[in-house]
C-alpha positions in Angstrom: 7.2 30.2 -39.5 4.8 27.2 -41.1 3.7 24.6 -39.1 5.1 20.5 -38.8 1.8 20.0 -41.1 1.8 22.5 -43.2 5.4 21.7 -44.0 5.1 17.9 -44.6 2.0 19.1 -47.2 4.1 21.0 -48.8 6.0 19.5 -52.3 9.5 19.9 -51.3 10.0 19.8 -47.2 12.6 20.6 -45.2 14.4 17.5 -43.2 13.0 16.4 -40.4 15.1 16.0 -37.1 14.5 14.6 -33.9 15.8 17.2 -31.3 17.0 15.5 -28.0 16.8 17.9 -24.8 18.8 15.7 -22.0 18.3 17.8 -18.5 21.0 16.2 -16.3 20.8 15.8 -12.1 23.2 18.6 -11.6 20.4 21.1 -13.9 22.8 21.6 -17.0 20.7 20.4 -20.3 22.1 18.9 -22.8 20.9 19.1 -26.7 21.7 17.3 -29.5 20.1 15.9 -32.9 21.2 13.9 -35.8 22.2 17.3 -37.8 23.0 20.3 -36.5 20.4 22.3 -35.9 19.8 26.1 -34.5 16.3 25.8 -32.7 14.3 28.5 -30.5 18.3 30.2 -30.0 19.5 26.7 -28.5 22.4 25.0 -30.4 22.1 21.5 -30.6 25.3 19.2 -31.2 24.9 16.6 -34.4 26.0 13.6 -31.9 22.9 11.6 -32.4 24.0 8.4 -34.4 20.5 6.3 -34.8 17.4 5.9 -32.3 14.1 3.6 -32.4 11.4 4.0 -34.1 8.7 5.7 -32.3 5.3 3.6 -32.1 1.7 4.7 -30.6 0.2 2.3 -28.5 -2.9 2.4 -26.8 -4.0 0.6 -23.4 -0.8 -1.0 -22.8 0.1 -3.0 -20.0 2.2 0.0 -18.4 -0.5 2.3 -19.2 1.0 4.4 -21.8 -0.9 5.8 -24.8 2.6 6.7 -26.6 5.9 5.7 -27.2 6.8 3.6 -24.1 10.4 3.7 -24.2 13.8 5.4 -26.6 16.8 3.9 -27.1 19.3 6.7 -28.6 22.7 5.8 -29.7 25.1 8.9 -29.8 28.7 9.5 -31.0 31.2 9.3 -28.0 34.4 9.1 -30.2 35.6 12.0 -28.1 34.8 10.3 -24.8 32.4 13.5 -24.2 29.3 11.0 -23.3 31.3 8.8 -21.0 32.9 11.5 -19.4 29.0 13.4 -18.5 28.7 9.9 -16.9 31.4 9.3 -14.5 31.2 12.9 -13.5 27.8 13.6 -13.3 25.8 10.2 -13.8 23.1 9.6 -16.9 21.0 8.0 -14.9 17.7 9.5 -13.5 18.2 12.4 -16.5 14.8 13.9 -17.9 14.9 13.3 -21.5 12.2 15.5 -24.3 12.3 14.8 -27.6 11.0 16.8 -30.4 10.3 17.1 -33.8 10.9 19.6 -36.1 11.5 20.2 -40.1 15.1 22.4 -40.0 17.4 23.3 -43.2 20.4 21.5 -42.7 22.5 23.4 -44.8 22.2 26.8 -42.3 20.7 24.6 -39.6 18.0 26.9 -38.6 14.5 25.4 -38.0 11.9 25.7 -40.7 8.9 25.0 -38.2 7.9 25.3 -34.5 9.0 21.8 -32.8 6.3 19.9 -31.5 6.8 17.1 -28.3 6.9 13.6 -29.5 8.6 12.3 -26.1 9.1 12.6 -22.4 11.3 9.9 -20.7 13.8 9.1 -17.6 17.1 8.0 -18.3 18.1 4.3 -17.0 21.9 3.9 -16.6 23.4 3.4 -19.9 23.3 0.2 -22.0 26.9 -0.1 -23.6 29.4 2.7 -23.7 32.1 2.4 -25.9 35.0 3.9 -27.6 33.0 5.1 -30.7 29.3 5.0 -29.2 27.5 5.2 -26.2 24.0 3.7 -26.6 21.5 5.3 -24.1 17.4 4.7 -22.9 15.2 6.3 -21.5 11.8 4.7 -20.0 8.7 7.0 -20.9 7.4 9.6 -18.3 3.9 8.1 -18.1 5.0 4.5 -17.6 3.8 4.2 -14.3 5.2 0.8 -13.5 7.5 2.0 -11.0 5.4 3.8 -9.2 2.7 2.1 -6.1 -0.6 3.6 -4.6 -1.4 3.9 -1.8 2.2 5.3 -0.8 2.0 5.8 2.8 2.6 3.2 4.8 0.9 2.4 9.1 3.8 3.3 11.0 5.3 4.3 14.1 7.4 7.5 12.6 5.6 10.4 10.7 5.6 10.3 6.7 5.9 13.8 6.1 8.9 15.5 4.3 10.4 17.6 6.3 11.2 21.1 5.3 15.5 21.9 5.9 15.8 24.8 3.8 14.4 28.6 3.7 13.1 27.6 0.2 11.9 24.5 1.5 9.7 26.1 4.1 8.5 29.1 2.0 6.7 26.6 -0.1 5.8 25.0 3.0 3.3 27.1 3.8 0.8 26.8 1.4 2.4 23.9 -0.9 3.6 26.4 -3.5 2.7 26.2 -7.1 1.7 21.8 -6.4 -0.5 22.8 -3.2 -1.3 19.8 -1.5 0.4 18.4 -3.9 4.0 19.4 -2.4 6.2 17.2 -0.3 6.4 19.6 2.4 2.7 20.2 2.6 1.5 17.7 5.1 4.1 18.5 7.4 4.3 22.6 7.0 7.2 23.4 9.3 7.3 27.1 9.1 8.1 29.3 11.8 10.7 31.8 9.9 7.9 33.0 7.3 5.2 34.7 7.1 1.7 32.9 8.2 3.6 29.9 8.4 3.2 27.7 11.9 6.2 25.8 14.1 8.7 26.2 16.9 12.2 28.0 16.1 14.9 26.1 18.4 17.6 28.4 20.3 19.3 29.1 17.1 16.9 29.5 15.1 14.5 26.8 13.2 15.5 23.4 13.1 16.8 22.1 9.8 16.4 18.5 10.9 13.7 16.4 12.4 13.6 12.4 13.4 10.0 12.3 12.5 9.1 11.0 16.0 6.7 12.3 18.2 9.0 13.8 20.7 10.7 15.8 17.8 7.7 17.0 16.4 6.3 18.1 19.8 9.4 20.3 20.2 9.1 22.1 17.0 5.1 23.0 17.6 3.7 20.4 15.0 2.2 18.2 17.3 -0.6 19.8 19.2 0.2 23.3 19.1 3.1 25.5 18.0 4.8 28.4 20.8 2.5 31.0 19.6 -0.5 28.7 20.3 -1.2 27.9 16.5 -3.2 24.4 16.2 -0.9 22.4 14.4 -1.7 18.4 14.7 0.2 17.7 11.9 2.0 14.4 13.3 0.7 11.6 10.9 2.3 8.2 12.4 1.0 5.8 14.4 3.2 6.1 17.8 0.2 5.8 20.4 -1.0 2.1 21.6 -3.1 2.8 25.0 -1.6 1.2 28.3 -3.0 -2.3 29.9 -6.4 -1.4 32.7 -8.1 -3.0 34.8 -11.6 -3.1 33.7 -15.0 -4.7 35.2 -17.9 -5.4 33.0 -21.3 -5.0 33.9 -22.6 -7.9 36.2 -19.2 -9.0 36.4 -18.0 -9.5 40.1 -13.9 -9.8 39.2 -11.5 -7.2 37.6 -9.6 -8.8 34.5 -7.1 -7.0 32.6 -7.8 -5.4 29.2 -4.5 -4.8 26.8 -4.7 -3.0 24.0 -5.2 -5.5 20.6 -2.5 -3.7 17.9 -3.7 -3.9 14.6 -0.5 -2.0 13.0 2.5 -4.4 12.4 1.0 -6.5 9.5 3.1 -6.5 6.4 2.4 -4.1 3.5 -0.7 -2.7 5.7 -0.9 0.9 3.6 -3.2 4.1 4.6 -6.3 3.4 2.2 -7.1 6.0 -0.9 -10.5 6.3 -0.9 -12.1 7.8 -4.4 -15.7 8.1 -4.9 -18.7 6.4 -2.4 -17.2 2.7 -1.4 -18.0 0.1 0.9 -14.8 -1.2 2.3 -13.2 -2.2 5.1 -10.7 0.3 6.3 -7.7 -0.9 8.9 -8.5 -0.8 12.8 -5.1 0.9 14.1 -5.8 -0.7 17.9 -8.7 -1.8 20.1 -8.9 -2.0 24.0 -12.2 -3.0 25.8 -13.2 -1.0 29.0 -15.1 -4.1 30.1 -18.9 -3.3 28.6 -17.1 -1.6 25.1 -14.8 -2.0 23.0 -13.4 1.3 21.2 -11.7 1.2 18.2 -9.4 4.0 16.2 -10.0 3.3 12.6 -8.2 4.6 9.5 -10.4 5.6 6.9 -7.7 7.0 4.6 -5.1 9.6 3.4 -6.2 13.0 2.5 -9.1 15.2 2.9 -12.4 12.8 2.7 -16.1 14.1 2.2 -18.0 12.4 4.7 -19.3 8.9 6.6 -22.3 7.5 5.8 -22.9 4.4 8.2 -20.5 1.8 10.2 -21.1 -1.9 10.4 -18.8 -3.8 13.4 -19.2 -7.4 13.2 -22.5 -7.1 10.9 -24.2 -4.8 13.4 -24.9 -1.1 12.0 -23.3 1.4 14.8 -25.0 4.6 15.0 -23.7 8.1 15.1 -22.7 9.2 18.9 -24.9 11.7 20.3 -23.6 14.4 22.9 -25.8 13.8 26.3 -27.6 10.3 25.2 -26.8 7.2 27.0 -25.3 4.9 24.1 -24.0 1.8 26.0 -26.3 -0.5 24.4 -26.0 0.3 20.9 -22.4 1.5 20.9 -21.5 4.7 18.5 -18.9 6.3 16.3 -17.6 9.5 16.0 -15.3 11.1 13.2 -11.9 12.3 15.0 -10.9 13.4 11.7 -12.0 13.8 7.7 -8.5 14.2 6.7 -8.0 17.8 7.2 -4.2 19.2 7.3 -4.6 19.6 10.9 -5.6 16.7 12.3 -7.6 15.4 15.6 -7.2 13.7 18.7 -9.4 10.6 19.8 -11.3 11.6 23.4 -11.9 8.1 24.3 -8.5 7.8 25.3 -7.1 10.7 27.9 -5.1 10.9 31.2 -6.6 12.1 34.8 -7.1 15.9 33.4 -9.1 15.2 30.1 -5.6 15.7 27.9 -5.6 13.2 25.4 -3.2 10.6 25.3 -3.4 9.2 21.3 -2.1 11.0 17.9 -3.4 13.4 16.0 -3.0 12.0 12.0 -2.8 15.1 10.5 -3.8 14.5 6.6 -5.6 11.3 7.8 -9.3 10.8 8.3 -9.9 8.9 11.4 -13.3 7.1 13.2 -13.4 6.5 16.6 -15.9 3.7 17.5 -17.4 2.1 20.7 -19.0 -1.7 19.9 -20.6 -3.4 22.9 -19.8 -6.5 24.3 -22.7 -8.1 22.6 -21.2 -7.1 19.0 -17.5 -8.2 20.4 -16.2 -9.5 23.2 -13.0 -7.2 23.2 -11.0 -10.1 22.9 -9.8 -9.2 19.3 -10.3 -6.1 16.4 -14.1 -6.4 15.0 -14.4 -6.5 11.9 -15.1 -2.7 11.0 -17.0 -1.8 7.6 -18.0 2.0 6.5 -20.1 3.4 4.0 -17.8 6.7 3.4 -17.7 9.5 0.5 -13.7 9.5 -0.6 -11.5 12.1 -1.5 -12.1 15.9 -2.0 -10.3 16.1 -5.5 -8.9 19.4 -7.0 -10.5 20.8 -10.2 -10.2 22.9 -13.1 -12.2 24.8 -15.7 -11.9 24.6 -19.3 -9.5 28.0 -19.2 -6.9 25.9 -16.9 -8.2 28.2 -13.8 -8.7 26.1 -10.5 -12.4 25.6 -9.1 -11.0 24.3 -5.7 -11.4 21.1 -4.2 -15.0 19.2 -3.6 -16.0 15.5 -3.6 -16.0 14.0 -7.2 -16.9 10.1 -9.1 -15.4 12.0 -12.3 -13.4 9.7 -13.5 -10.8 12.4 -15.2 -10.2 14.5 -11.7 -9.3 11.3 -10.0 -7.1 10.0 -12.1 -5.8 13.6 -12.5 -5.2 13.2 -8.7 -3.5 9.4 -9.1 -1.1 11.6 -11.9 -0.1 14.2 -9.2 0.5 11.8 -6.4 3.1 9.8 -9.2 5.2 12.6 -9.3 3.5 15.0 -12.3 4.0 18.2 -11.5 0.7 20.9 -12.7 2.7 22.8 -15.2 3.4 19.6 -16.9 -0.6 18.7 -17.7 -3.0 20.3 -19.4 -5.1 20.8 -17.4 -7.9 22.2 -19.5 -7.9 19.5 -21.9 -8.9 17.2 -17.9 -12.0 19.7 -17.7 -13.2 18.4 -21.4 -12.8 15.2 -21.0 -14.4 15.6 -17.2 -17.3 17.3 -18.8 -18.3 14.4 -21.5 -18.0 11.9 -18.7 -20.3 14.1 -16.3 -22.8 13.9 -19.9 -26.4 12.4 -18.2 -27.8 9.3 -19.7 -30.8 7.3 -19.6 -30.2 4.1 -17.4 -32.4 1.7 -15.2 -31.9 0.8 -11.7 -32.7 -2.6 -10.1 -36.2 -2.2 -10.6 -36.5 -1.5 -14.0 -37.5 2.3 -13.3 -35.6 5.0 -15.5 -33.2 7.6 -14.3 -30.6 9.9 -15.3 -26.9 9.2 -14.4 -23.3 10.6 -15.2 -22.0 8.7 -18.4 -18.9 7.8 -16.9 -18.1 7.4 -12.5 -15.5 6.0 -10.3 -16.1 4.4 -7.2 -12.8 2.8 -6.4 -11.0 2.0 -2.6 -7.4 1.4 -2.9 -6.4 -0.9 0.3 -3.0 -2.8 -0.8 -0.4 -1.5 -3.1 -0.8 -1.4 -6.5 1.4 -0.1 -9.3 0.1 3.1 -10.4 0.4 2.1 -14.3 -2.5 -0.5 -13.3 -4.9 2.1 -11.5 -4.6 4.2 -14.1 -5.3 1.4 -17.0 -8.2 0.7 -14.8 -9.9 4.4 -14.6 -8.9 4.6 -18.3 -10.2 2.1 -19.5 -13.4 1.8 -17.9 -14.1 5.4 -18.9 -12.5 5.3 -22.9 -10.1 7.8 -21.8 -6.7 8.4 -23.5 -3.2 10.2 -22.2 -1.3 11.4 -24.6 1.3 14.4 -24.8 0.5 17.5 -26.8 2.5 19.6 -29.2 3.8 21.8 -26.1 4.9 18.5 -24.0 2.1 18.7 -21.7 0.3 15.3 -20.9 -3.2 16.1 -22.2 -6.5 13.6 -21.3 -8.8 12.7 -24.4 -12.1 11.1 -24.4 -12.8 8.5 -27.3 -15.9 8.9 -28.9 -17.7 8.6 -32.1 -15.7 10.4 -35.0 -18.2 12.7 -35.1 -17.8 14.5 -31.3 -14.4 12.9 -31.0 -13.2 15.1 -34.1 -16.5 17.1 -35.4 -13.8 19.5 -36.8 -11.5 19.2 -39.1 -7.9 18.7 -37.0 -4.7 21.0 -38.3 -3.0 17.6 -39.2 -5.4 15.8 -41.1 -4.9 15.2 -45.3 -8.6 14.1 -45.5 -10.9 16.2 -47.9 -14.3 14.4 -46.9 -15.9 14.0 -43.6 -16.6 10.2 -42.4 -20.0 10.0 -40.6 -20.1 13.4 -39.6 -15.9 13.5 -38.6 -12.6 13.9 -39.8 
């Protein structure tokens, strides 16, 4: 069977027809075209009456590199379009379009279809006796979709697994890893390495994301076999009112706990790259000569924490055994880990501790003396911190694991998965070239004129208040002359532009050129 390019070369091609593959809620797909066509053993229906012209567009304001949205009109003479509505609903269907050349006198295809479109259905525009007129908003319009997505707050954010299915791939994360819904909670105690508490009947199917609930099916602290679990992630704990004396003081006062969590829109930061920011202080109480501090550094697994500045003062790294009243300290509860950890500057009479353990949160504990703040309010905490561990891949699509990255390509591979792309619809090996030629050393000078050698391309970025994802992603493209588009095989693919020359040294399979242009096709 020729290919699209061949064919269209040739003197006397087939016609070309757009091929419409409609996957409705309920799972059943739907196919039709503008003819009637026979492709790949699917039958698709000739019900297709006109669509819009598909047009390219590069950095556009919803950060698509392709057609940004399809407007189909199809036949509905026989009500068959209105009646998939009312019975199943259009809206929220998974739309591909494809092209291929087909013989429309036996309807068989002449070539292998190629992807041209991936969309979403919105609910329809008119439906009528004779017509239904549909559209569908493009799978990598991101408009709809805001970063950071977890919120401060009381319950835990975590999916919780009901099903059998549901906590199989709750384990590890199945085929999206961390990627999963069910991953940062992991609720498992039917299978096999998985962690939890079954109830009397058997494992709970249901969970009010509270911490008393998540205590009782072992996802708290520890599960009934004694497996750490910590993987409670909201913010339930606010320590109780002391009395506290500080030094030289002869009168007890009373020290309440300053809550830093009900502001509005107050998200759990994404950290990529090595930033300077100023992450939230979840509460602060003062014990009368310090004031300690839980402090949110961000979502996910982070690399590390480079120094802490409360109030303009540099804290330094606690130290087991030294006396650090004076200067005060930090210590990192958590990194970010699925397990998380439990802040010791807060325990009852037997050294349990009292506070939450933020599983899938990194987390700073810090201690500022009374000199740096009175413990009348939050200080004003600012870190120095390495971001995200971000998942990689080779140029073969295998996975290299997880390690701290500035590439631009893996983090905004990671902003794509936490939108909703699942792995098997990227291409991920095409993300491992484009990763390469921004990882390409250059000469550059620092801020003393001396010379050194630096990635081409890196991304330092702290995400602290919602943003649409369509405008992150702009942003990382952009700044590193990337492009998304979709390949022949539907998968979203990552391109670096580049001089014709390394962008396209050879000559591409749908190119009618018959001369280079300065060294390129």
């Amino acid at each position: 069977m020729q290919s699209i390019h061949e064919m269209k070369r040739s003197e006397t091609p087939e016609t070309p027809v757009l091929l419409f593959d409609c996957e409705l809620r309920d799972g059943r797909t739907e196919r039709w075209a503008t003819h009637k066509a026979t492709v790949e053993g699917e039958s698709y229906t000739a019900r297709v009456l006109k669509h819009n012209a598909i047009e390219l567009r590069a950095g556009a304001e919803d950060g698509v590199d392709a057609a940004g949205r399809m407007v189909v009109t199809l036949d509905n003479v026989d009500g068959y379009v209105s009646q998939l509505d009312r019975t199943v609903g259009l809206k929220g269907a998974k739309l591909r379009v494809r092209l291929a050349f087909v013989d429309v006198e036996t309807g068989q295809a002449a070539t292998e279809p190629a992807a041209v479109f991936l969309g979403a259905a919105n609910p329809p525009e008119e439906l009528a006796e004779s017509f239904a007129r549909l559209s569908f908003v493009s799978r990598l319009g991101l408009q709809r979709v805001a970063l950071p997505q977890l919120r401060i707050q009381p319950r835990c954010p975590w999916a919780f697994p009901t099903t059998a299915a549901q906590r199989e791939e709750a384990v590890t994360g199945g085929a999206e890893g961390k990627y999963s819904p069910f991953h940062g909670c992991g609720y498992s105690p039917d299978v096999a390495e998985g962690t939890g508490t079954s109830g009397p009947e058997g494992p709970f199917t249901q969970c009010g994301y509270t911490k008393t609930e998540c205590a009782a099916r072992g996802m708290y602290k520890a599960d009934e076999q004694g497996r750490p679990t910590a993987r409670f992630a909201g913010f339930q704990f606010l320590p109780p009112s002391v009395a506290v004396r500080g030094h030289g003081d002869k009168d007890w006062a009373l020290s309440e706990a300053a809550d830093g969590r009900a502001k509005s829109n107050d998200v759990a930061p994404l950290v990529y790259g090595t930033n300077w920011y100023q992450p939230p202080v979840v509460f602060a109480r003062s014990d009368g000569n310090l004031t300690h501090c839980e402090v949110l550094l961000g979502v996910g697994e982070m690399s590390a924490v480079h120094k802490v500045v409360a109030n303009g003062i540099e804290i330094p790294l606690g130290e087991t055994g030294k006396e650090m009243g004076a200067t005060g300290w930090y210590n990192v509860i958590s990194l970010g880990g699925r397990n998380g950890g439990f802040n010791l500057n807060f325990t009852n009479g037997t050294g349990e501790p009292l506070g939450d353990p933020h599983g899938g949160m990194a987390v700073l504990a810090v201690a500022v003396p009374n000199r740096v703040s009175n413990g009348q309010s939050i200080p004003k905490i600012e870190v120095l911190a390495d971001g995200m561990k971000l998942e990689r891949f080779g140029v073969n699509g295998d996975a290299l694991g997880s390690a701290f990255t500035r590439n631009p390509s893996w983090v905004l591979l990671d902003v794509l998965r936490r939108s909703g792309w699942k792995l098997a619809e990227l291409d991920v090996a095409s993300f491992a070239v484009a990763a390469a030629h921004c990882d390409e050393l250059i000469e550059v000078r620092d801020a003393f004129g001396n010379a050194r050698m630096s990635p081409k391309f890196e991304v330092n970025l702290a995400l602290l208040k919602r943003k649409s994802a369509a405008e992150v992603a702009r942003g990382i493209r952009t700044s590193a002359t990337l492009m998304l588009t979709f390949g022949a095989d539907g998968r979203l693919r990552l391109t670096a532009e580049d001089t014709i020359a390394r962008q396209q040294g050879a000559k591409p399979e749908e190119t009618n050129s018959t001369d280079t242009v300065a060294g390129g096709w």
